[in-house]
N, C-alpha and C positions, 0 to 999 in steps of 0.2 A: 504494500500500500504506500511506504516514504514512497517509491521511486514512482507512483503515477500523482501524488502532489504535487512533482511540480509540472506536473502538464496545465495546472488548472491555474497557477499563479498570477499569470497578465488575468485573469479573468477574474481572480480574489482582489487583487490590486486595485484595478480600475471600480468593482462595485466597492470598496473600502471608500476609495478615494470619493467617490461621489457623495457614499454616507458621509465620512470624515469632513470635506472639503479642505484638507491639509494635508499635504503628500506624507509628512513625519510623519504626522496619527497615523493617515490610513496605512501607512507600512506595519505601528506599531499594533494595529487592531486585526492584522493579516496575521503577523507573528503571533500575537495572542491566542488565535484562533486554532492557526495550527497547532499549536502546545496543547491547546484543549483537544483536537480531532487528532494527535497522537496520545493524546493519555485515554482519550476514550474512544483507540481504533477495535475494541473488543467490542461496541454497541455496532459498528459498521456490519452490515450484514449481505453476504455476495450475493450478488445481481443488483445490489441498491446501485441508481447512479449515484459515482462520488462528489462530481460540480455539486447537483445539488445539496447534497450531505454536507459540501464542505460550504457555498455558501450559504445553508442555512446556519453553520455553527458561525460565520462573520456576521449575520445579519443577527443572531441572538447575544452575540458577545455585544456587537454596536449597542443594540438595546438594551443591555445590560448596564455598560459604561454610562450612554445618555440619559440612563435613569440615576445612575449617582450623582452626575454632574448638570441636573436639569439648571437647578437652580443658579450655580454658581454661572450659565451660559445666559441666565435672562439677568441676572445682574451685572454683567458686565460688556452683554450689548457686542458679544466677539461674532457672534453667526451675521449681524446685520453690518459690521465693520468689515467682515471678508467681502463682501459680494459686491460692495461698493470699491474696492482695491482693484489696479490694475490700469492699464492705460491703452488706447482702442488701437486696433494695429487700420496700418496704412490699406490695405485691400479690402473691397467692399465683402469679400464671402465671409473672411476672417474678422470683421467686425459685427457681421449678421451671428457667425458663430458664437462668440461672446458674446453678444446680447444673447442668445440662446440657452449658452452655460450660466452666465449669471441670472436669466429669468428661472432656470432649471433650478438653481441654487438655492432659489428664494421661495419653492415649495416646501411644502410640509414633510418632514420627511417620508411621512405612508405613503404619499403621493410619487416622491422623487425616487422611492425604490422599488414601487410597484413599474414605474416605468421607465429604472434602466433595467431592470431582470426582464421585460417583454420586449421592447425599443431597440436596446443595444445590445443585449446578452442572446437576444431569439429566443427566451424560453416561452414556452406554450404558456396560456393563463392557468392551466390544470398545474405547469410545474411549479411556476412563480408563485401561484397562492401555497401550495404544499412547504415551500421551500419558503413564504412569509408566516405560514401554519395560519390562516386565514379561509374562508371560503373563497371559491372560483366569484361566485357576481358580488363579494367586496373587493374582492383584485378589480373585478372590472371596474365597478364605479371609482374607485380609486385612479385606476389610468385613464376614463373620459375627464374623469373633473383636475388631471394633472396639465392633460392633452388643452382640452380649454383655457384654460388657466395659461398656458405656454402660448396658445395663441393671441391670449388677450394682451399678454405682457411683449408680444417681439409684432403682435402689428399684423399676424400671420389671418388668414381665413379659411375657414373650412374648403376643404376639397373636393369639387362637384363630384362624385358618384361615377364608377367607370364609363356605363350608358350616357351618361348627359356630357361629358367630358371632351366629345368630339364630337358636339353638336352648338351648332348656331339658334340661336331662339326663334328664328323662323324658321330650323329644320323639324323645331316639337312639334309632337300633334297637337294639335287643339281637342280639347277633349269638351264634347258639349257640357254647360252644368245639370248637376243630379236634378232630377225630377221627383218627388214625394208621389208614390201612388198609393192609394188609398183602397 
């Protein structure tokens, strides 16, 4: 089991880092986590996948830690002092993108982890709720109300539909209106 850990590492890392929002933490909340998913690789059991095993023990250590340190993080104002930090880069994608990262930054975190485990990770809603221990339609509502949320804050708009996507407003049908029959 050590030698398939670290196949999964860029991928402990980067959800760390999004929890965290600080590369130090999230390394040091990756490390922690492994310590725990080698001291309890005797609960691992074959055929489980390990990604998810191993990012539900990061996502249970995160909440862990943020439950000790709630308070000391809303008295001193450090989640709302990152997001604001940074300075916008010269190309237009790369400064879309940061606005993107720091709109991302400034969800709640149920929100911001439901939707880098489906988003960026590609996990199924079935694995990402197992792996948040949550049900499947609170993961969902979770990732519309992150997803809106991200397009209210970067300016973005909903996506027409694949059907209407390649269509002009005079290509729709008119559809006559309903008639009430009695």
């Amino acid at each position: 089991m050590k030698d398939e850990l670290g196949q999964h590492l860029d991928v402990l890392r980067r959800y760390a880092l999004v929890l965290m929002r600080d590369p130090d933490q999230a390394e040091d909340l990756v490390q922690e986590a492994l310590v725990k998913a080698i001291e309890g690789a005797s609960s691992f059991t074959d055929g489980r996948d390990l990604r998810k095993w191993l990012l539900a023990i990061v996502h249970n250590t995160f909440v862990d830690r943020w439950r000790r340190q709630q308070a000391e993080r809303q008295a001193t104002g450090e989640l709302s002092s990152m997001a604001e930090e940074g300075s916008p880069p010269a190309q237009l994608s790369h400064v879309h993108l940061g606005q993107t990262i720091a709109a991302l930054m400034t969800l709640p975190v149920e929100q911001r982890e439901a939707l880098v485990l489906v988003a960026f990770d590609g996990m199924s809603y079935r694995d990402a709720a197992e792996c948040l221990g949550i049900p499947v339609g609170t993961l969902m509502s979770r990732l519309g109300r992150a997803r809106d949320a991200l397009r209210a804050k970067t300016g973005g708009e909903r996506q027409p539909t694949s059907d209407q996507s390649d269509r002009t407003p005079s290509d729709r049908v008119q559809r006559p209106p309903l008639r009430v029959v009695k």
